[in-house]
C-alpha positions as CSV (number, residue, x, y, z in Angstrom):
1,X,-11.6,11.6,2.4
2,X,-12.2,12.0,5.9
3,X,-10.7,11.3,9.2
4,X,-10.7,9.3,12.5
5,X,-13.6,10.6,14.6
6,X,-11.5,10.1,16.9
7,X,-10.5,13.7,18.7
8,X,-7.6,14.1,16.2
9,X,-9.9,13.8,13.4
10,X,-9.5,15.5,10.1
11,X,-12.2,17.9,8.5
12,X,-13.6,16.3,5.8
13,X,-12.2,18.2,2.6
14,X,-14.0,21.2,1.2
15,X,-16.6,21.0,3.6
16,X,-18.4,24.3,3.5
17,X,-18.0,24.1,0.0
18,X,-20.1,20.7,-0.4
19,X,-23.0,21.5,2.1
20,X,-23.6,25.1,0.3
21,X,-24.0,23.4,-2.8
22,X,-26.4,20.5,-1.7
23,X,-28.2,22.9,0.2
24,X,-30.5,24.6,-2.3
25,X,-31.8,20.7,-3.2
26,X,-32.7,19.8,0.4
27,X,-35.1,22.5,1.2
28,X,-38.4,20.6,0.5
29,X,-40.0,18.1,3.0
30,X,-38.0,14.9,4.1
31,X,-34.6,15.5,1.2
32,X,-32.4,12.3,0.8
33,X,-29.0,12.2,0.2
34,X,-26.6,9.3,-0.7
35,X,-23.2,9.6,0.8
36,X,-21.3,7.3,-1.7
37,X,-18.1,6.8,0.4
38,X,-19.8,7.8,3.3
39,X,-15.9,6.8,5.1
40,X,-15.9,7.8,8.9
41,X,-18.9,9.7,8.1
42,X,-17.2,13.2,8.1
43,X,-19.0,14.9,5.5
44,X,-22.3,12.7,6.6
45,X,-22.4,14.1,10.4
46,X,-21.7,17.7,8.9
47,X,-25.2,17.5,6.1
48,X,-27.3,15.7,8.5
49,X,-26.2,18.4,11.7
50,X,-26.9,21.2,8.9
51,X,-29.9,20.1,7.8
52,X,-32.8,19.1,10.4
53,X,-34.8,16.9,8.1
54,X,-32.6,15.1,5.8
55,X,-32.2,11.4,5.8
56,X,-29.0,10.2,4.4
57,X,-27.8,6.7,2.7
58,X,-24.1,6.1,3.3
59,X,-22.6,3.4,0.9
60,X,-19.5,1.8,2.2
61,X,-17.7,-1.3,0.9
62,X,-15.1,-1.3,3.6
63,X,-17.2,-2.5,6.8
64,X,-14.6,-1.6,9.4
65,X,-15.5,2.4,8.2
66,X,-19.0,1.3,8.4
67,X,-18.8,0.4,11.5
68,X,-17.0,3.6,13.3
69,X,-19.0,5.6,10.8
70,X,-22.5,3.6,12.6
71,X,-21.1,5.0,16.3
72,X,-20.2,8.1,15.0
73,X,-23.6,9.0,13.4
74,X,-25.7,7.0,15.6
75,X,-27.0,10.2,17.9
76,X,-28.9,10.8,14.4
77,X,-31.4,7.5,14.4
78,X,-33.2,6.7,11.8
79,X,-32.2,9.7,10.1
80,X,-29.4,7.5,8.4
81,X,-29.2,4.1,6.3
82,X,-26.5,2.5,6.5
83,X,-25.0,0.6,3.4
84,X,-22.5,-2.3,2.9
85,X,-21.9,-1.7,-1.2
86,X,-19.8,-0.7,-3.6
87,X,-21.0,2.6,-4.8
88,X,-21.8,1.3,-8.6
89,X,-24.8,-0.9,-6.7
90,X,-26.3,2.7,-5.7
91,X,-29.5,2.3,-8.1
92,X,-30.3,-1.4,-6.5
93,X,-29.6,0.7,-3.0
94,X,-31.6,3.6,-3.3
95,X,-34.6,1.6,-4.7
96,X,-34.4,-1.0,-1.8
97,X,-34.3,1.6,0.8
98,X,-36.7,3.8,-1.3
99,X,-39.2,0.7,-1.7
100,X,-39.1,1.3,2.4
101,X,-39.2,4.7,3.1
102,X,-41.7,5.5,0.2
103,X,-39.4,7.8,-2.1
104,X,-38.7,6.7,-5.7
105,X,-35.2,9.8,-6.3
106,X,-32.5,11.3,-3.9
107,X,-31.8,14.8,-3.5
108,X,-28.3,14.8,-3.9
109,X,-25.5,12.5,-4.1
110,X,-22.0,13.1,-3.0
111,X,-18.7,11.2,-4.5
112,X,-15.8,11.6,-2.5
113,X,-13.4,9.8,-4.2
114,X,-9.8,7.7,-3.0
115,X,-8.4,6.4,0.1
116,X,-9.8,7.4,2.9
117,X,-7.5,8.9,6.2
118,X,-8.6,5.5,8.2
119,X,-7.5,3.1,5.6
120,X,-4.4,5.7,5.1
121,X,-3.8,5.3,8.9
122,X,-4.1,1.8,9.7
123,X,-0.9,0.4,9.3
124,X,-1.9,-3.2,8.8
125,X,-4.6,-2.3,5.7
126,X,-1.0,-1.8,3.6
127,X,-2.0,1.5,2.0
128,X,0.3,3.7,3.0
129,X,4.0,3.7,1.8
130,X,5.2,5.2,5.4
131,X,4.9,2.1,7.2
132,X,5.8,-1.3,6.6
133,X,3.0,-3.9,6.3
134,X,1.4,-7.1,4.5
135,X,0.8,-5.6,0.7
136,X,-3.1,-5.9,1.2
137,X,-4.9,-2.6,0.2
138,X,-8.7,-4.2,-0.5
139,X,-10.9,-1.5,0.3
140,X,-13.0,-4.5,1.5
141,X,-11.0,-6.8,3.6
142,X,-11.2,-10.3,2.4
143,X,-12.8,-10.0,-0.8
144,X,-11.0,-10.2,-4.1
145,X,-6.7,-10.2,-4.8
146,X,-4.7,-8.1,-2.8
147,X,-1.5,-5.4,-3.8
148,X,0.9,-8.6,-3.6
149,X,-1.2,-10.6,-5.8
150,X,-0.8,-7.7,-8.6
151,X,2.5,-7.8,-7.7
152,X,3.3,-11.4,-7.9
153,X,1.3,-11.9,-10.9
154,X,1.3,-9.6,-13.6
155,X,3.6,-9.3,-16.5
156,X,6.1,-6.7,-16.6
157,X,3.9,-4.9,-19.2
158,X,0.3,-4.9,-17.6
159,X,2.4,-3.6,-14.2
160,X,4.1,-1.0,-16.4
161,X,0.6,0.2,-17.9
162,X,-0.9,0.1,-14.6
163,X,1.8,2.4,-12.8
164,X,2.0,5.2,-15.6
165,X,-2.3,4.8,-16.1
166,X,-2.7,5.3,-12.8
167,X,0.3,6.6,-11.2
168,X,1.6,8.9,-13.5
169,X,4.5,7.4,-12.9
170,X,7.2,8.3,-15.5
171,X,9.7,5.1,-14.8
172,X,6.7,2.5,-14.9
173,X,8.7,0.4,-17.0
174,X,11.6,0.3,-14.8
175,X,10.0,-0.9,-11.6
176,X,7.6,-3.2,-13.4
177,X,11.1,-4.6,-14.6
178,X,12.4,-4.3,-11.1
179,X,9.1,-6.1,-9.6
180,X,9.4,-9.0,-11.8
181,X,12.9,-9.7,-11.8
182,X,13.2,-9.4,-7.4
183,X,9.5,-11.5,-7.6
184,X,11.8,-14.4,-9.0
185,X,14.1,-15.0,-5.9
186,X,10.5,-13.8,-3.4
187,X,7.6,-13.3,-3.7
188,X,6.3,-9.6,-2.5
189,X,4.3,-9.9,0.9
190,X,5.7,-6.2,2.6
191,X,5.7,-2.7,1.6
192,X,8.5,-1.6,3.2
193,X,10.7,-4.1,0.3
194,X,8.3,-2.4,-2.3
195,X,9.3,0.7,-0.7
196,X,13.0,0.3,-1.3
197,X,12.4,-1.5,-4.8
198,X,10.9,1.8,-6.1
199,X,13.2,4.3,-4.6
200,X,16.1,2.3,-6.1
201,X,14.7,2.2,-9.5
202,X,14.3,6.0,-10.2
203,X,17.2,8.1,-10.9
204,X,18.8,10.1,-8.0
205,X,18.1,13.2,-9.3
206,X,14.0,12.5,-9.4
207,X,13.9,11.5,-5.7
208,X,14.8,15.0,-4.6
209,X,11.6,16.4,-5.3
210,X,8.0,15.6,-5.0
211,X,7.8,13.4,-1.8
212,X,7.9,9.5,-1.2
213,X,8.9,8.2,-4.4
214,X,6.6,5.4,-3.9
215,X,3.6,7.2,-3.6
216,X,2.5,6.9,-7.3
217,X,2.6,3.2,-7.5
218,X,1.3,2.5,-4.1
219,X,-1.6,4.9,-6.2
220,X,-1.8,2.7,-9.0
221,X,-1.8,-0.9,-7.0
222,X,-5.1,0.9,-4.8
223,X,-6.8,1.8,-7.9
224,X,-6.0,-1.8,-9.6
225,X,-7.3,-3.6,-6.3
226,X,-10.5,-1.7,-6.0
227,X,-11.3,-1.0,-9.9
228,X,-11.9,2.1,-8.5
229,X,-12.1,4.0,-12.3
230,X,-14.2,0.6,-13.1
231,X,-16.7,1.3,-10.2
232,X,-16.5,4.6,-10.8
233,X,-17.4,4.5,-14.4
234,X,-20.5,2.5,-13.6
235,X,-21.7,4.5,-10.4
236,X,-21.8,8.2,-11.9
237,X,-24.3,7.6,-14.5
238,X,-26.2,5.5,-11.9
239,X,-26.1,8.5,-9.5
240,X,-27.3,11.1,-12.3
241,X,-30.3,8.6,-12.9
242,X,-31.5,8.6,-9.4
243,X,-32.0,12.3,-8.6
244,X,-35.0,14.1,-9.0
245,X,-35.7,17.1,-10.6
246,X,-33.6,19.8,-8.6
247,X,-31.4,17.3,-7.3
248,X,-27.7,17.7,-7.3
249,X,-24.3,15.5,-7.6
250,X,-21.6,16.6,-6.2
251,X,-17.9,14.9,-6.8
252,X,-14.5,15.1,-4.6
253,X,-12.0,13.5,-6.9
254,X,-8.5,13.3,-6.1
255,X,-6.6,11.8,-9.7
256,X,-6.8,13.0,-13.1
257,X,-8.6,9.9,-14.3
258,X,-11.1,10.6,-12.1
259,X,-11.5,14.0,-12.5
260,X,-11.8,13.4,-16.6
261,X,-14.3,10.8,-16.4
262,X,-16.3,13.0,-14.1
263,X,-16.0,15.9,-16.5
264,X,-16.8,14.4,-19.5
265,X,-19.9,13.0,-17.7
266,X,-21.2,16.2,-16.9
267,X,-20.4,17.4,-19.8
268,X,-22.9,15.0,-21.6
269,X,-25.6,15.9,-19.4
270,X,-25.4,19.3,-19.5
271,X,-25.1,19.8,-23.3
272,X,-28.3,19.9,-25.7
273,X,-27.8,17.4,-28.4
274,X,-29.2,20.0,-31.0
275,X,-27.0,20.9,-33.6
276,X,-24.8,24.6,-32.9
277,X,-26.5,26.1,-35.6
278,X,-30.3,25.8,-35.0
279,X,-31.2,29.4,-33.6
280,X,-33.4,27.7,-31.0
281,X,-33.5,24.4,-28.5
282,X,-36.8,23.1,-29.0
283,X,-38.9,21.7,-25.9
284,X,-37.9,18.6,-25.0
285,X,-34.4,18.9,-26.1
286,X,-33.1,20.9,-23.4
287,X,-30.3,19.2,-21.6
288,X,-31.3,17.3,-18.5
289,X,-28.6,19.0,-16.1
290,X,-27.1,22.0,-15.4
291,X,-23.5,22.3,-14.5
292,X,-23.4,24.3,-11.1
293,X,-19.2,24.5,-11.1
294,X,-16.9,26.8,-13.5
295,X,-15.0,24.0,-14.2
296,X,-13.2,22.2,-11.7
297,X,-13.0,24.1,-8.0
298,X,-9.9,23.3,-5.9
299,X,-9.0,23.8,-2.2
300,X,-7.8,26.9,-0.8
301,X,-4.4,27.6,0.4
302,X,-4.8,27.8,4.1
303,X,-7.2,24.7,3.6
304,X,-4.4,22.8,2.1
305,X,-2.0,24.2,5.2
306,X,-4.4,22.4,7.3
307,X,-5.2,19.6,5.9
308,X,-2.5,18.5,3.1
309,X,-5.0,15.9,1.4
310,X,-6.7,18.5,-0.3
311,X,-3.9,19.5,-2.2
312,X,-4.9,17.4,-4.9
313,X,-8.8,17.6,-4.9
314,X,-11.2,18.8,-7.8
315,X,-14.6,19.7,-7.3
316,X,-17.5,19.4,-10.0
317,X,-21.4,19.4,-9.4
318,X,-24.5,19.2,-11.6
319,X,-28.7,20.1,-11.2
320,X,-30.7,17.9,-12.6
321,X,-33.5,20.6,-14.3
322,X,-35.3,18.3,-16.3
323,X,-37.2,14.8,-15.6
């Protein structure tokens, strides 16, 4: 999740945090790292100004962040690669690019999962619940249905399942109830009228606390649009295949889903599959990673102060010790 590069621009989250953690895997000659969501480019500008001979792949699907994130990094040259993907095509992209620039692995990769601030920002992308605007939210523009298509379409169930999945929403039911029966006399095309659908389907006493009550669905339509768990679920393994021995992965996710699959991924890779009771691993067995985080890390306070998007982040990495 990072910011405009604009001079307001938002620190990418747990910055310091993320470069100290790839920086034991990029100390041999010519390291490669592959900036999934590379976004604006935040976290990107920060590893390649760190490090003097890294060369980074950024993987974007949304071409407008692509674009600022080109200007922004474009004092480095050829030191970056610039990607338009969806982050579960990384083995297709690293090979392609690697097939070029004569390296077979990566040195690190680096997940930062969600929405990021630009898309947040620009009122007319229809992610954010604070303004009102066309019920789009495709992380890229023009390619597959939009919020109001969910909207419009689903059955009350699948919209219910969808807004507690991914929402944690606890009155799915009633505004996938809600949706369907105002879809009847209109069809959804604003957020501001999804805005007001929401608020007025959840009891008075839960809309005193916790912030813009439509926050959790306007959650769960992103993740729908995107498949975001989908890609997600097909991009981590593909990122633990593609690093070499002392290579690292490091994830930023924002939602429990997230957060779960990335843990129980790990967890796989960093556990020997010999049985608790043999006194000994024998060689071969060992487990292929090493988990480098005691669990998942979260932002400080007076990082969340500055930066309130980080209020929700959890931080896991792996090594890869083994070939």
């Amino acid at each position: 999740m990072t910011g405009s590069s604009g001079g307001a621009s938002h620190v990418p989250v747990l910055l310091e945090r993320v470069l100290d953690l790839l920086a034991p895997s990029l100390t041999h000659e010519r390291p490669v790292v592959v900036d999934a969501t590379l976004g604006l480019g935040g976290h990107s500008e920060a590893m390649l100004t760190r490090f003097d001979d890294l060369h980074v792949i950024g993987i974007d699907r949304d071409s407008e962040a692509l674009a600022q994130a080109g200007r922004r990094l474009e004092p480095f040259g050829e030191r970056i690669t610039l990607v338009h993907a969806v982050y579960d095509e990384m083995a297709d992209v690293v090979r392609g690019v690697g097939t070029r620039a004569g390296f077979e692995a990566v040195s690190g990769v680096l997940f930062d999962l969600g929405v990021s601030s630009m898309q947040l920002d620009r009122t007319e992308r229809g992610f954010s619940y604070a303004h009102d605007a066309p019920l789009d939210m495709r992380m890229n523009p023009g390619e597959g249905p939009t919020a109001a298509d969910v909207l419009n379409t689903y059955a009350a169930a699948d919209l219910a399942r969808l807004l507690f999945e991914y929402g944690d929403e606890r009155f799915a039911r009633r505004i996938a109830a809600a949706v369907v029966a105002a879809r009847a006399d209109e069809p959804f095309t604003s957020s501001a009228r999804l805005v007001d659908l929401v608020r007025s389907s959840i009891p008075a006493a839960a809309r005193r606390t916790g912030g813009n009550p439509a926050k959790r669905t306007f959650q769960a339509l992103r993740i729908e649009v995107n498949d975001e768990l989908g890609g997600y679920k097909r991009a981590l393994p593909a990122a633990l295949r593609v690093v070499e021995p002392g290579g690292r992965v490091v994830v930023l996710a924002y939602h429990s889903l997230e957060d779960r699959l990335t843990k129980r991924a790990f967890a796989k890779v960093t556990t020997s599959d010999v049985p608790r009771d043999v006194p000994f691993v024998p060689e071969g067995r060992e487990p292929a990673f090493r988990l480098l985080t005691r669990g998942a890390e979260r932002a400080s306070d007076d990082e969340v102060a500055a930066n309130p998007r980080a209020r929700s982040v959890r931080l896991r990495a792996v090594e890869r010790i083994a070939a």
